[in-house]
N, C-alpha and C positions, 0 to 999 in steps of 0.2 A: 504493500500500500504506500508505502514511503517514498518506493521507487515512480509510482502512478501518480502520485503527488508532484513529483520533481518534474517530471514530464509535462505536467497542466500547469505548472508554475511557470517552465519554460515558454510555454504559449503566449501567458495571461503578462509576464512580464515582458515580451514583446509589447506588447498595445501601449508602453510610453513611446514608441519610435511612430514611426512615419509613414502611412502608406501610399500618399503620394509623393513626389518628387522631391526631395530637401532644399533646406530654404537657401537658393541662390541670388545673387543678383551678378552686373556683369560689369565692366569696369574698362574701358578705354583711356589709357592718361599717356600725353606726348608732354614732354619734357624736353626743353633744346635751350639755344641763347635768347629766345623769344619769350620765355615762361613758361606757363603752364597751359594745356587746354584738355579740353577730353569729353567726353560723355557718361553718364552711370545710370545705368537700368535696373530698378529696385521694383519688386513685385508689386504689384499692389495689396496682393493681401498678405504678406510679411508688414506694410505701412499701417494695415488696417492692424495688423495684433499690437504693433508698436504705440500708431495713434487715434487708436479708435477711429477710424473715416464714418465707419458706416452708424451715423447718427439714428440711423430709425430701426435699426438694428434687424433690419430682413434680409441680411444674409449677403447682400449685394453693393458691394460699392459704383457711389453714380458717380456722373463726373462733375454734377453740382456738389457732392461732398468732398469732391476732390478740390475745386475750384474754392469752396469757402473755410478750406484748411491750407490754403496753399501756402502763406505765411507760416505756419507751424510744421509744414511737410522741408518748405527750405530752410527751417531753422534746423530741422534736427539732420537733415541729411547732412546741410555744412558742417554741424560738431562730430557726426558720421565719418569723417575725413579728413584728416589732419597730414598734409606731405610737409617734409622737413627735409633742410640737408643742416646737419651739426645743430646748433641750438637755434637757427632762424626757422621758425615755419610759414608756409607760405597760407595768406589768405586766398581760400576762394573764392570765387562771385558766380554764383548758380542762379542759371535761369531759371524763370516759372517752369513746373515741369509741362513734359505733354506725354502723351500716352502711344504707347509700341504694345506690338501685340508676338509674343515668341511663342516657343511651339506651346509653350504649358500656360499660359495664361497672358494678361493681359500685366501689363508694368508702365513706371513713371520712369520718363528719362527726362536726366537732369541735366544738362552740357552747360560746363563752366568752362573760367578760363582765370588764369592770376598774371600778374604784371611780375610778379617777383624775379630776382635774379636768379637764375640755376647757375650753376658750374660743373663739366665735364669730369672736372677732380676731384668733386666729394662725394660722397656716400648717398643714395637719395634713401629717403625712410619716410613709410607710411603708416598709420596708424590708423586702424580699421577695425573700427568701431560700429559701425551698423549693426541693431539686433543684439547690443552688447547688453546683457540683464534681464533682454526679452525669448534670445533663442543664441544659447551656447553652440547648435550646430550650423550655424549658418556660414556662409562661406561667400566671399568676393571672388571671382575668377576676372582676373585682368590681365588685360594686355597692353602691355608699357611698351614705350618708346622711347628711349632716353636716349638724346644726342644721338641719333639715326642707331642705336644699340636697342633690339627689339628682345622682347620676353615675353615670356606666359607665366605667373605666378597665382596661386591659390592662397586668399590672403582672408584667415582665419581674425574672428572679432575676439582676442585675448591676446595678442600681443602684436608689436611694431614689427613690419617686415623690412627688409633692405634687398629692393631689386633687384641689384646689380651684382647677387650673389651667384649667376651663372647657370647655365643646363641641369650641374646635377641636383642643386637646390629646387630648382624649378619640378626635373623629372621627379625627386622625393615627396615635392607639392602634390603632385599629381594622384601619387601612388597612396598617400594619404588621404585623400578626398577619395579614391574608388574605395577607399576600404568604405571612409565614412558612408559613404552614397549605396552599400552593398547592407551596409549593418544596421541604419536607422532607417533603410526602406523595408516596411514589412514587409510589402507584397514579393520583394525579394527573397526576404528570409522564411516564410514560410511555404514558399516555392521548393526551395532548396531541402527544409527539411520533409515537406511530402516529398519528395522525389527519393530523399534517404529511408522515408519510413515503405515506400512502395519497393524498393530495391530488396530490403531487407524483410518485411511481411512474407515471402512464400520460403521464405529460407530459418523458419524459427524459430528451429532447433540447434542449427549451422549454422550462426551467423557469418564465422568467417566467407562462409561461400556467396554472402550477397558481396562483399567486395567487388570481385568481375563484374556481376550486374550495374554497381554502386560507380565502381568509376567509369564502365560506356556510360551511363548518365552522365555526371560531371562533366564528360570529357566530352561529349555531343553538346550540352548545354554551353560551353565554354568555348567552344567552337562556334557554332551559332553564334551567339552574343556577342562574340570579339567581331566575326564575318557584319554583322547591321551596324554595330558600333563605329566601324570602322568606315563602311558606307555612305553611314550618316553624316561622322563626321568629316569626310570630307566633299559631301554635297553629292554623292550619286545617287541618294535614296533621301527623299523629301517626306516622312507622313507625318499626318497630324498628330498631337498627341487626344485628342479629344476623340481618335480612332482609337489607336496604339492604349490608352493608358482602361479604358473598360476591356479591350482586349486580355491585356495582363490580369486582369481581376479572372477575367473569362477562364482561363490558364490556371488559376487557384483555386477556382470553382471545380474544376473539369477533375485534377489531381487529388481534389480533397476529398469528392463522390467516387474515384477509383478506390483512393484508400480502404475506403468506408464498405465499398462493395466494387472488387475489380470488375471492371466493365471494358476497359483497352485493350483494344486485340494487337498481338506483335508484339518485339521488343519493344519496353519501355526507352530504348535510348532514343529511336526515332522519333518519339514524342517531345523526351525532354531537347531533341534537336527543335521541333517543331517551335515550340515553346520558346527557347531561345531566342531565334530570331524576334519575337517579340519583345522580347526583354531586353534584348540588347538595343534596340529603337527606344524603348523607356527610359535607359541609363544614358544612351547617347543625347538628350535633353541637355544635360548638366554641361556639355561642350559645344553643343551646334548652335547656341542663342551668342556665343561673342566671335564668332566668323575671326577666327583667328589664320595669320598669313599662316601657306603652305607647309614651311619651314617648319611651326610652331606645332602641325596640326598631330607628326607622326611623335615626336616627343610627347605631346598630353595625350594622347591613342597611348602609347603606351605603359607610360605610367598610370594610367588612370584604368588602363585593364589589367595591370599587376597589381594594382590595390584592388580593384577587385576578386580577381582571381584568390589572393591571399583571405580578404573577408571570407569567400564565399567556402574556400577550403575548410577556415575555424568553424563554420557556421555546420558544414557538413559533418566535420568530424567531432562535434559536441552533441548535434543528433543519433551518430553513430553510434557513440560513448553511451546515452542514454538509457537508447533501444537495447546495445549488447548489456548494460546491465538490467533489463528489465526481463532480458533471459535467463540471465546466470541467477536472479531471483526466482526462476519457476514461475512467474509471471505469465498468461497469455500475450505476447506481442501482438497479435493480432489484434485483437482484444483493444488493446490499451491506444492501438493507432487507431482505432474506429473511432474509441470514446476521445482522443484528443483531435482528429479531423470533426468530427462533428461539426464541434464547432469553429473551427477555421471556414468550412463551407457556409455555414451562416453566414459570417463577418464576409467572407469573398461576396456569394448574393446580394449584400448589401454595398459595397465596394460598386459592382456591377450598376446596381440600380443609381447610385450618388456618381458615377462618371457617366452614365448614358442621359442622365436629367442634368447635369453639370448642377449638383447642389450636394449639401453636407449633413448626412441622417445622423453620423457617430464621432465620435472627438479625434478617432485618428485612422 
């Protein structure tokens, strides 16, 4: 029973994470003997947890709530963003925003500009702040330009970054962000462990022997996913996400009622291929909204599918762990994967219903 507990704990302590997209916004800054200029694209409903917009509280920000907070939206973005070189920092001047529409949602873009002086010989430092007190997972993905010296950096709201620290800081950024973007997306993480608990269910005596089964899974879904990610991001494959992201749910839904009562005909790996490509178009989100040059695009592809790759492996092999002890207990496995899909298929049905209506039935 202890072990049957661990298991629905596992679940139940998920639903603090995320199950749609985690919270990004995107970040354009040129740097040169000119100043400063750039653009910043901040969600709108990241502004909305931050500053309350939606006054009447139905769920929908307009853009009379936006227009009659617009002073409060530019006060806080500009303390949002602090560039520095040594102890001068540079004042921005941010326009009123206007509204861009990316794959996952609708956002405020802000384009400033500062008069200050840069210099090629010092250190540039940013302090990125957005969503700092309101959401610890949130992430900037920028792309700098400093003295014609281009980057791609992933600039986390708990500490100052320094640009100019090169590829392998950058590709480390990267490879951090796919972890994060793998671990606080549920609909990820309970993909991954239906897929572990369907692998290992017909094997319940044996579990070592779901292994084969267990990595053609893995290793088709990661195959897939890397194949659209990579697609995506470099612009040979366009879908919406307002297709793509009830899709995914679809996918959780589909896995969870196999659990529960196998109904898929054929190896399971072909599916969780099928699947994949799905999900790799959901994750590709996080990098196709800031159209980064060419250069830029196979570095954050890579690190950002080694970070996930890594998420997705811990994530497998702590559902592994679970299951193989819920044998070595004399445990039903079958059993125990029915009663904890259950209800994952609920929570997916509902996922499904709140992305095909575009509204919000459950808190995460």
């Amino acid at each position: 029973m202890r072990v049957l507990f661990s298991t629905l704990l596992m679940f139940f302590v998920c639903s603090h994470v995320f199950a749609h997209k985690p919270s990004d916004a995107y970040l354009t800054l040129n740097a040169g003997a000119q100043g400063l200029s750039g653009h910043w694209d901040i969600a709108v409903v990241d502004l909305d947890a931050a500053l309350a917009l939606d006054d009447n509280h139905n769920g929908e920000v307009t853009w009379g709530e936006v227009k009659q907070k617009r002073d409060a939206l530019l006060a806080y973005a500009a303390k949002s963003l602090t560039v520095s070189q040594g102890s001068t920092a540079c004042a921005l001047q941010l326009n009123p925003p206007t509204t861009i529409d990316h794959s996952d949602g609708t956002y405020l873009r802000f384009v400033f500009n500062a008069g200050c002086n840069m210099y090629a010989d010092k250190v540039l430092a940013i302090d990125y702040a957005m969503m700092r007190g309101v959401d610890p997972h949130h992430r900037g993905i920028a792309a700098l330009n400093v003295f014609g010296s281009t980057s791609t950096r992933v600039l986390n709201n708990q500490a100052t970054a320094t640009p100019t620290s090169g590829a392998f800081s950058a590709f480390v950024d990267f490879v951090r962000e796919g972890i994060v973007h793998i671990s606080i997306g549920l609909d990820h993480v309970l993909f991954i462990v239906l897929m572990v608990a369907a692998a290992v269910r017909p094997f319940a005596l044996w579990p070592r022997k779901a292994l084969w089964p267990l990595a053609a899974m893995v290793t088709a879904f990661t195959v897939a996913h890397s194949l659209t990610l990579g697609l995506a991001l470099f612009e040979w494959v366009n879908v919406s996400s307002r297709w793509i992201e009830p899709a995914i749910a679809a996918t959780v839904l589909i896995c969870a009622i196999d659990v529960v009562r196998p109904f898929l005909l054929g190896p399971r790996w072909l599916y969780a291929f099928a699947f994949g490509l799905l999900h790799g178009l959901g994750l590709a989100s996080a990098l196709t909204a800031l159209k980064l040059a060419s250069e830029d695009r196979l570095l954050a592809l890579l690190g950002f599918n080694v970070g996930v790759e890594i998420g997705q492996l811990v994530i497998a092999l702590v559902a592994y762990a679970v299951l193989r002890s819920v044998v070595a207990a004399k445990i039903n496995v079958a059993t125990v994967s029915r009663f904890a899909a259950l209800p994952v298929a609920f929570i997916a049905l509902i996922w499904l219903g709140e992305r095909l209506s575009d509204s919000k039935w459950i808190p995460f």
